[in-house]
N, C-alpha and C positions, 0 to 999 in steps of 0.2 A: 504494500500500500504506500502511495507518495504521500505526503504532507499536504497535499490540494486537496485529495480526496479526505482524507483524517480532518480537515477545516470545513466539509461540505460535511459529514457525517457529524458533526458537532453542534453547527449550524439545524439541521435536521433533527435530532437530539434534541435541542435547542424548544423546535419547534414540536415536536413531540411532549416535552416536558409542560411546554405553557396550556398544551391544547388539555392533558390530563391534571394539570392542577389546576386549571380554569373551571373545567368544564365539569371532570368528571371528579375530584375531588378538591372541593376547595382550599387552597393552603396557600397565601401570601409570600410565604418565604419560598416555595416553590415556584410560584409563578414570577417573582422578583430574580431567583437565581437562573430559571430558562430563558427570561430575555436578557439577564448578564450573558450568558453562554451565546447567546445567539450573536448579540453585538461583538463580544472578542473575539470571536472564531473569525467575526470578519474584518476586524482591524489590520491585520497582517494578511499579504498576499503571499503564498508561493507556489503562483502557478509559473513562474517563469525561473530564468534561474538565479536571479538575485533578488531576494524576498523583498518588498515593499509595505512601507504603510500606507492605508485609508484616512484618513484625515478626520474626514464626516465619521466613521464610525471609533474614532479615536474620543472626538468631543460629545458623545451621545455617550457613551463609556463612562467619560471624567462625569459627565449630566447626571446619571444614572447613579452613579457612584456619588456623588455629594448629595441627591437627593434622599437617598435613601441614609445618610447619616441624620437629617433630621426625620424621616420617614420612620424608622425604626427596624429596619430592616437591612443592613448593612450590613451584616457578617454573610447573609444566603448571595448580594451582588458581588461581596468580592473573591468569595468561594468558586462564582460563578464565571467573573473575570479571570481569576485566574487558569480556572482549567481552560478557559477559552484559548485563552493568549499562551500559557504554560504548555498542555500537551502536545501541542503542531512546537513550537519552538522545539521541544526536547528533542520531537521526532526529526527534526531537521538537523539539528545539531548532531546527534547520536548515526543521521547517513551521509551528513557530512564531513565526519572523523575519518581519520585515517585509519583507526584500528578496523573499523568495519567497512572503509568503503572497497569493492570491488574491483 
């Protein structure tokens, strides 16, 4: 699996998590951590071969994130940020090593 597709499956995820704690169980800090997840996943690009930031979803990120400090729900957006933004970097850095790369 490339790192584009691990950021689209996250994204997806993402989407998946808001539609079930929206919908079908309702739970704030779930539905506040699926759209963190959704937004970091797409901050960073690496569909090419030099990774790139999104800007727009850099600032909707930081938005999301201060709001939810006065909101009360701040530890599920940045739990959420981070696996967005964390797991694609790992996965990028870890094939782009020399120990493992090909």
């Amino acid at each position: 699996m490339n790192t584009h597709r691990l950021t689209q499956a996250l994204a997806f995820a993402g989407v998946a998590g808001l539609v079930y704690f929206w919908l079908l169980s309702p739970n704030n800090s779930g539905v506040v951590g699926s759209v963190a997840l959704m937004i970091a996943s797409g901050i960073v690009q690496y569909s090419s071969d030099r990774p790139f930031i999104l800007p727009l979803y850099a600032w909707l990120a930081g938005i999301l994130l201060v709001l939810q400090i006065f909101r009360g729900e701040f530890l599920a957006a940045l739990l959420g940020t981070v696996l967005g933004l964390g797991l694609p970097y790992m996965h990028y850095r870890i094939n782009r090593s020399r120990f493992f790369h090909r």
